[in-house]
VEXTORRO-798159 format. One line per 2 residues: their letters; for each residue x, y, z of C-alpha. Coordinates in steps of 0.5 Angstrom, whole numbers, always signed. Layout:
residues N
A = X:Y:Z ~ ...
//
This chain:
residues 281
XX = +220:+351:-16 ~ +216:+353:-22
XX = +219:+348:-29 ~ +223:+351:-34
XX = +229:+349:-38 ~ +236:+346:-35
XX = +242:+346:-38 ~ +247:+341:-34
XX = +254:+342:-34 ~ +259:+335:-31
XX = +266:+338:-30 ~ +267:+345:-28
XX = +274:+346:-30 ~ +275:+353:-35
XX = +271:+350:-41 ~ +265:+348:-36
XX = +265:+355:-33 ~ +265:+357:-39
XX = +260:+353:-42 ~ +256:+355:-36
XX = +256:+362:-36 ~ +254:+362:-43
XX = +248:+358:-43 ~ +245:+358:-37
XX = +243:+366:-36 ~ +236:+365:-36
XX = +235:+357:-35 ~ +236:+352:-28
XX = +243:+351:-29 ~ +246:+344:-25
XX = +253:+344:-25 ~ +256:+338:-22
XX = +263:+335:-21 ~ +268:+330:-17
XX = +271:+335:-13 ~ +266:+338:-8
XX = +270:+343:-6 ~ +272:+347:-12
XX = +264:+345:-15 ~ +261:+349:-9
XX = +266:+355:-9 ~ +264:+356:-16
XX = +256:+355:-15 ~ +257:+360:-10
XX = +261:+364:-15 ~ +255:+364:-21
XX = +250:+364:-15 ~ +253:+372:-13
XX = +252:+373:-21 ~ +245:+372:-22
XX = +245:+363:-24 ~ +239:+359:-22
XX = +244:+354:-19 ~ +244:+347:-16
XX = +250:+342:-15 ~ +251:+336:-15
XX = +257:+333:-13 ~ +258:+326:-19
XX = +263:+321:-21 ~ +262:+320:-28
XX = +265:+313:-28 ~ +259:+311:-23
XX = +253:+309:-26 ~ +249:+310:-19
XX = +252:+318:-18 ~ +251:+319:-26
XX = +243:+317:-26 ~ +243:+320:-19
XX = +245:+327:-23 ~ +239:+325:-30
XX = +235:+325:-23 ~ +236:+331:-20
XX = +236:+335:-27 ~ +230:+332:-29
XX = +226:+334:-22 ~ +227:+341:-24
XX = +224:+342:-32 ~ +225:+340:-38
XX = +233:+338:-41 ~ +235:+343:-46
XX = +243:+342:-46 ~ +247:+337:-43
XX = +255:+339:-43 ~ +259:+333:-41
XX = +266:+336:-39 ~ +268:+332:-34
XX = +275:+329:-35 ~ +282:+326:-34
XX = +288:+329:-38 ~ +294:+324:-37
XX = +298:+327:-32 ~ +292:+327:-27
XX = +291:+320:-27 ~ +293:+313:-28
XX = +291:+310:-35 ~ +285:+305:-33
XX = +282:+311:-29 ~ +283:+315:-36
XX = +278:+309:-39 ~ +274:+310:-32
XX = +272:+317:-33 ~ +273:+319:-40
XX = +272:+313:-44 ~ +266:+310:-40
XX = +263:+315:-36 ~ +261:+319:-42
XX = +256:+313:-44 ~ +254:+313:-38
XX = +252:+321:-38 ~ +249:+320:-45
XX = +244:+313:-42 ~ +243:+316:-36
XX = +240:+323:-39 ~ +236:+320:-44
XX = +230:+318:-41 ~ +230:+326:-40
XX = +231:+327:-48 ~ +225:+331:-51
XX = +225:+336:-57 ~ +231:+340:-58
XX = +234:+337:-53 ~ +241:+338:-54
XX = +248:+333:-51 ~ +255:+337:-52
XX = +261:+332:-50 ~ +268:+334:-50
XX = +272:+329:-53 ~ +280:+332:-55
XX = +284:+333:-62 ~ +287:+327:-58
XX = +283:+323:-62 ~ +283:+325:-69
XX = +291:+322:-68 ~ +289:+316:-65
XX = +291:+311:-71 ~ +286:+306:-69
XX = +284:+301:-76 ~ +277:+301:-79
XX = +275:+296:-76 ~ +277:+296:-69
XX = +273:+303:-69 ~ +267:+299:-72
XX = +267:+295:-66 ~ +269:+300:-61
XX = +263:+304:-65 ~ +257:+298:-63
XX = +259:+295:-58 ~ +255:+294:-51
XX = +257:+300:-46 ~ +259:+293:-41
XX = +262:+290:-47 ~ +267:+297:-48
XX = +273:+295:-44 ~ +274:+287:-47
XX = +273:+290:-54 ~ +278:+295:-54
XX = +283:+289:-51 ~ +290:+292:-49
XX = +293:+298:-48 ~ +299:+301:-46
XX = +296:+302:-39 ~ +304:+305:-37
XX = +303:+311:-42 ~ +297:+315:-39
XX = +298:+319:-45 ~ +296:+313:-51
XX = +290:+311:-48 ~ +287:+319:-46
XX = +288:+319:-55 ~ +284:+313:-56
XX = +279:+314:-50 ~ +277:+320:-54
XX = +278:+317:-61 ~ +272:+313:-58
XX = +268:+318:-55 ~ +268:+321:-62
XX = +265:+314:-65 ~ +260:+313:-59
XX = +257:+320:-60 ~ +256:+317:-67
XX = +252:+312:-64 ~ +248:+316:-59
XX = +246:+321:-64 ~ +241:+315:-66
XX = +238:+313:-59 ~ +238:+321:-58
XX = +235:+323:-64 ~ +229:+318:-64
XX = +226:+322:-59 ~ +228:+329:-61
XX = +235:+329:-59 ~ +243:+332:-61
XX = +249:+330:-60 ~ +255:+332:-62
XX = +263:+332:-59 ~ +267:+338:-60
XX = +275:+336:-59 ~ +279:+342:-57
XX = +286:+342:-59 ~ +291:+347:-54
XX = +287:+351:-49 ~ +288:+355:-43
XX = +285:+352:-38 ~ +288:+349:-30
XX = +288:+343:-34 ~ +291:+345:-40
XX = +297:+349:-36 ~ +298:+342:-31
XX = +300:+340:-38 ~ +303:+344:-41
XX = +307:+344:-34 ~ +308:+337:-33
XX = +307:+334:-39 ~ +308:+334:-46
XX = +310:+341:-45 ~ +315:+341:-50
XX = +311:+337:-56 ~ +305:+342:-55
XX = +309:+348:-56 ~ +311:+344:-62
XX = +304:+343:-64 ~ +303:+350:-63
XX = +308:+353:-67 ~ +306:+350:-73
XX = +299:+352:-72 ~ +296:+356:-77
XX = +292:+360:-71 ~ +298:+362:-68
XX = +296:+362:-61 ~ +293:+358:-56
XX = +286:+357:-55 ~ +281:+360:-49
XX = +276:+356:-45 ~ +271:+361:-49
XX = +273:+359:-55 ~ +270:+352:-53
XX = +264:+355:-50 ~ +263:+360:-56
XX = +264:+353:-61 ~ +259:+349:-55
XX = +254:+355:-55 ~ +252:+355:-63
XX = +252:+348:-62 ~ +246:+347:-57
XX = +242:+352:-62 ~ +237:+352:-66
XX = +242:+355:-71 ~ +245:+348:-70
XX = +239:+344:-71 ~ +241:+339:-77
XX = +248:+338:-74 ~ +248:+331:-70
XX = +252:+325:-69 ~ +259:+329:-71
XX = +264:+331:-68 ~ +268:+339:-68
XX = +275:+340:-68 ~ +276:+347:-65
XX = +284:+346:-64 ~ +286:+353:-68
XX = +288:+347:-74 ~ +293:+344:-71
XX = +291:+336:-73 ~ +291:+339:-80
XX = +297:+342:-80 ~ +301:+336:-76
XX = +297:+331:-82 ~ +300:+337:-87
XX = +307:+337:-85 ~ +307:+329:-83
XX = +310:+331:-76 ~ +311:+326:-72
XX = +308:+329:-65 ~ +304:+321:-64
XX = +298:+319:-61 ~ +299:+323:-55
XX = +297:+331:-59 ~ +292:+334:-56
XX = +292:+332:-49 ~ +291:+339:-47
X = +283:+339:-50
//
């Protein structure tokens, strides 16, 4: 197989695909995802559309499938984006399997794919508005920012594991300070990293939610949105997109909110919507 540049996408819910579609046209493309199934039937998807697609099924809260995944990415050619989309919203999981996939496999992602970083090597992970409303104090951020991937768990201390939705805020507020800190490690051989945080999108995710969830505080969130309407799985892709180009090139180791305002109108309005705000990003 002749070497070119691969972009790699974890998750192939609607953001994922979307992601995928806009980024792979004319490169190798892996795309991975704990629900085999689903994943083949949307490779076979992109394949009939042209994308040079290889699969790998992963769980990204296991060390050994996430390093098995770096392996295969860099088998094919050099690391050009990495999309970490792959995730758990509230009513998908418990509150200890939200820290396993969401908070802990996005540090396993970023470790195991740096080894395949190079110049212009470029990691997109999403985090979730969630995080910006998770009111955790400075210097426990500091702590959660800097601590050993190993250490991550005993450093965050207790939860409120019977509220899947406190601690999906506070894993993606964690996510948005380890990127800080990965965009050093990244950086030193020529890497970006950056998070988006999406607020209410419409994706199979995002309707579960709105579904099953939080339903009611979301449409809240969307009725004070200065952006009045609901956000598309391109809008994620289109904010992703610059994100990995060279347009982007001075952009690292920051954290973008594409949530249509949402958190500037809950901070503005002083609106009581918790740490729970954003569970659909």
């Amino acid at each position: 197989m002749v070497m070119g540049e691969v972009v790699v996408v974890t998750g192939i819910g609607g953001m994922g695909i979307a992601c995928a579609r806009r980024l792979g046209v004319g490169r190798k493309l892996v795309v991975a995802d704990f629900n085999e199934q689903k994943l083949r039937a949307e490779a076979d998807r992109l394949q009939a559309d042209g994308f040079a697609v290889t699969v790998q099924v992963v769980d990204v809260s296991d060390r050994a499938s996430v390093a098995s995944l770096a392996a295969t990415a860099g088998s094919l050619g050099t690391l050009r984006t990495l999309v970490h989309t792959a995730g758990l919203s509230p009513t998908q999981a418990s509150a200890e399997r939200i820290l396993e996939v969401d908070m802990l496999g996005t540090d396993y992602v970023l470790a195991a794919f740096l080894d395949l970083v190079r110049d212009g090597s470029v990691a997109v992970c999403i985090a979730s508005m969630a995080g910006d409303v998770a009111g955790l104090a400075p210097d426990r951020e500091f702590a959660l920012a800097t601590a050993p991937t190993d250490e991550l768990l005993a450093t965050l201390g207790p939860v409120a594991l019977d509220h899947s939705g406190t601690t999906y805020s506070i894993a993606k507020r964690v996510n948005q300070l380890r990127i800080e800190q990965a965009a050093v490690t990244w950086g030193k051989r020529g890497g970006r990293v950056v998070s988006v945080s999406p607020g209410i999108i419409s994706t199979p995710m995002g309707r579960q939610e709105l579904d099953e969830g939080a339903g009611e505080q979301m449409q809240g969130m969307l009725d004070i949105s200065p952006v009045p309407r609901i956000g598309t799985a391109e809008d994620i892709a289109s904010a992703v997109d610059w994100l990995a180009s060279p347009a982007a090139s001075f952009v690292s180791g920051c954290d973008l909110r594409v949530d249509g305002g949402v958190t500037a109108a809950i901070r503005g309005f002083g609106v009581g919507f918790g740490v729970e705000a954003g569970t659909l990003g």
